[in-house]
N, C-alpha and C positions, 0 to 999 in steps of 0.2 A: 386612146385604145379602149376596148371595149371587148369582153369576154364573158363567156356564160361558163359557171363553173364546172359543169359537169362536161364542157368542150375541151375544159383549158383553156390555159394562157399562155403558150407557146414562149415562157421565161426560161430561162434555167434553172431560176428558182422561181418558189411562192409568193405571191406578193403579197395575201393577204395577211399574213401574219404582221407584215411589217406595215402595214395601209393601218389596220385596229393599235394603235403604239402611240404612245410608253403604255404599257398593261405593269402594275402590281404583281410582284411576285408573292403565293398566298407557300409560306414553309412548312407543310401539312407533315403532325408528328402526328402520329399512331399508336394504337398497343394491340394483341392479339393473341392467340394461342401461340402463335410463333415467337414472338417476342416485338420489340419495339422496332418503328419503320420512320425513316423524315426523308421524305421527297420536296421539290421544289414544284411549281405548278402556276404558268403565266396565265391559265384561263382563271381569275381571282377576281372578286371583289366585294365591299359590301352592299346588302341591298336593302338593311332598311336601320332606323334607329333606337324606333323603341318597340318589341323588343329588339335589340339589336342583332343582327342576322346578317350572316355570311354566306358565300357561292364558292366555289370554284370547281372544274372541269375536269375530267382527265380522258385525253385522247385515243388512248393506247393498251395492248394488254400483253403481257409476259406468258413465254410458254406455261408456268406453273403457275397460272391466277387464270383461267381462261376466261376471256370475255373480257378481263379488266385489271386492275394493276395493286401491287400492295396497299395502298392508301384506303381507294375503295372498297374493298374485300376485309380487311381489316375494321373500317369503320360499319359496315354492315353485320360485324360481327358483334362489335359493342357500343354501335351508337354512340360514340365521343370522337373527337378530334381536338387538338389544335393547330392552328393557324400561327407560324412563328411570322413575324416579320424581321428582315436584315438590314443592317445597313450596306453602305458601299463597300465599308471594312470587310464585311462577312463575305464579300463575290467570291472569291475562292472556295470559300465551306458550301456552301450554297449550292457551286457549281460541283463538286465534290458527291455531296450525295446525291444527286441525278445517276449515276451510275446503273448499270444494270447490273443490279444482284441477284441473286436466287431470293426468293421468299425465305422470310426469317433471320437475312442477312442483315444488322444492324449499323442501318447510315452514322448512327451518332459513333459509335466506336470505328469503324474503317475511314471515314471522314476527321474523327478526332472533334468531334463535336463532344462541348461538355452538356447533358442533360441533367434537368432537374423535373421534380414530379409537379403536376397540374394542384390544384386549390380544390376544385370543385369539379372534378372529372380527374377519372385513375388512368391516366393516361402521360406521358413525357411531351416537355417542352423544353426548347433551346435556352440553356442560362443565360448566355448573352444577346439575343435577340435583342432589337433596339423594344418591341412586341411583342405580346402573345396573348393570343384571342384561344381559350378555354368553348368548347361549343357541344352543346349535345345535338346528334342527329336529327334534322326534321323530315327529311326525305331525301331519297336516294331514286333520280329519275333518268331513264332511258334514252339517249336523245337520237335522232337521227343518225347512221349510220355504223360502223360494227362496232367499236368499242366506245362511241362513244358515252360518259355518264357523268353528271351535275349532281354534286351533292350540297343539299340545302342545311343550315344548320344555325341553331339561336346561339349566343354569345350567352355563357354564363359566369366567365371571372376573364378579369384581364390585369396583364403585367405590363408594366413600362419600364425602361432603363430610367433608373433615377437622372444620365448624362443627359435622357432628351425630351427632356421636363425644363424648359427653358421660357421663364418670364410668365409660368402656367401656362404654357402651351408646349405640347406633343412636336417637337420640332427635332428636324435630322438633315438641316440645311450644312452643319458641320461635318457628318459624315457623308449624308447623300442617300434621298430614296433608291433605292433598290429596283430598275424595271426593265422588261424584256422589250427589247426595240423591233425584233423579229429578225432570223437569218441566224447567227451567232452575235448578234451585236447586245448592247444591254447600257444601260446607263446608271448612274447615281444622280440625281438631280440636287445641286444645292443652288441654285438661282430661283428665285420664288416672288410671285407678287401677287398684291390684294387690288382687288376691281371692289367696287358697295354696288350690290342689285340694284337696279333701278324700280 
C-alpha cells in the first residue's frame, strides 16, 4: 500500500501515528496566570545532551487558547516547563489528565495527582513521576499546519524516583516505560536489551 498524505489512506483509522511507535510520553506540567496545568503529549523527546535539551509537539487547540493548547500558552507566558516522566503504574493518572478542561482548570487536583514545586524554575512537577526534566524555554516554533507548535527547551534540574536508580542506572524495567503505540493502544516496556556499537 502506498498513499500520499494529503490524498489519504482510505483506513478507518490513521496509520501514522501507530507506523512512528512506541513514542515517549513527555508529562508536560505548567504554571501561568490561570494557575497550574499537566497535560500528557506523545510527540516527545530529547534532542541533544549537553546542554541537555528537550522537544515536544502539541497538535491541537482548545476554544479558549486559540491557535494552541494550555501547555503552550502557558509556557510562552513564562518560559519554564517541565517534562514529568511516568511509569506504567501512573497509566491511569496520565491518562486522566488528557481531559478537556477549560483553561485554568487544574489536572493535578481533578486527576488527583500529588504535586510538588520545581528546584530551579517556579513551576509544578509530578511527586511521583519515575522523572522530571525542570527546562527553561528556548523556542516556541510554528510548524506546518493550523495548530500545529514544537516547543524547544534546555534542561536545568532533574528528579529521579530514588526506586529507579537500580545498580546506578535510570531503570523502570520493574514498572514499565510508559509509551504511546498509536490508536488508543499504549505500552509499558519492561523487556530490554544491550547491543556494543560496532
Amino acid at each position: 500500500m502506498f498513499y500520499r498524505p494529503e490524498a489519504g489512506h482510505g483506513l478507518p483509522h490513521n496509520p501514522l501515528n501507530a507506523i512512528v511507535a512506541p513514542r515517549p510520553i513527555g508529562w508536560v506540567s505548567t504554571r501561568g496566570h490561570l494557575g497550574d496545568n499537566l497535560a500528557p503529549y506523545s510527540f516527545f523527546n530529547l534532542t541533544a545532551y549537553t546542554p541537555p535539551q528537550v522537544m515536544f509537539a502539541s497538535t491541537s487547540q482548545k476554544p479558549d487558547r486559540p491557535g494552541t493548547k494550555d501547555s503552550v500558552a502557558q509556557i510562552a507566558e513564562t518560559r519554564v516547563f517541565c517534562v514529568n516522566i511516568a511509569d506504567g503504574a501512573m497509566r491511569d493518572q496520565v491518562n486522566a489528565s488528557s481531559a478537556a478542561l477549560p483553561a485554568g482548570a487544574n489536572e493535578f487536583e481533578t486527576a488527583g495527582i500529588e504535586a510538588a514545586e520545581c528546584e530551579t524554575i517556579d513551576c509544578p512537577r509530578v511527586l511521583r513521576a519515575a522523572a522530571s526534566l525542570e527546562c527553561r524555554m528556548t523556542r516556541i516554533i510554528r510548524l506546518a499546519g493550523e495548530a500545529n507548535v514544537m516547543v524547544l527547551g534546555v534542561v536545568t534540574g532533574i528528579h529521579m524516583r530514588e526506586d529507579c536508580i537500580v545498580n546506578g542506572r535510570f531503570d523502570l524495567r520493574r514498572h514499565g516505560w510508559l509509551s504511546r503505540l498509536g490508536y488508543k493502544d499504549y505500552t509499558a516496556t519492561t523487556e530490554t536489551f544491550e547491543m556494543e556499537r560496532p
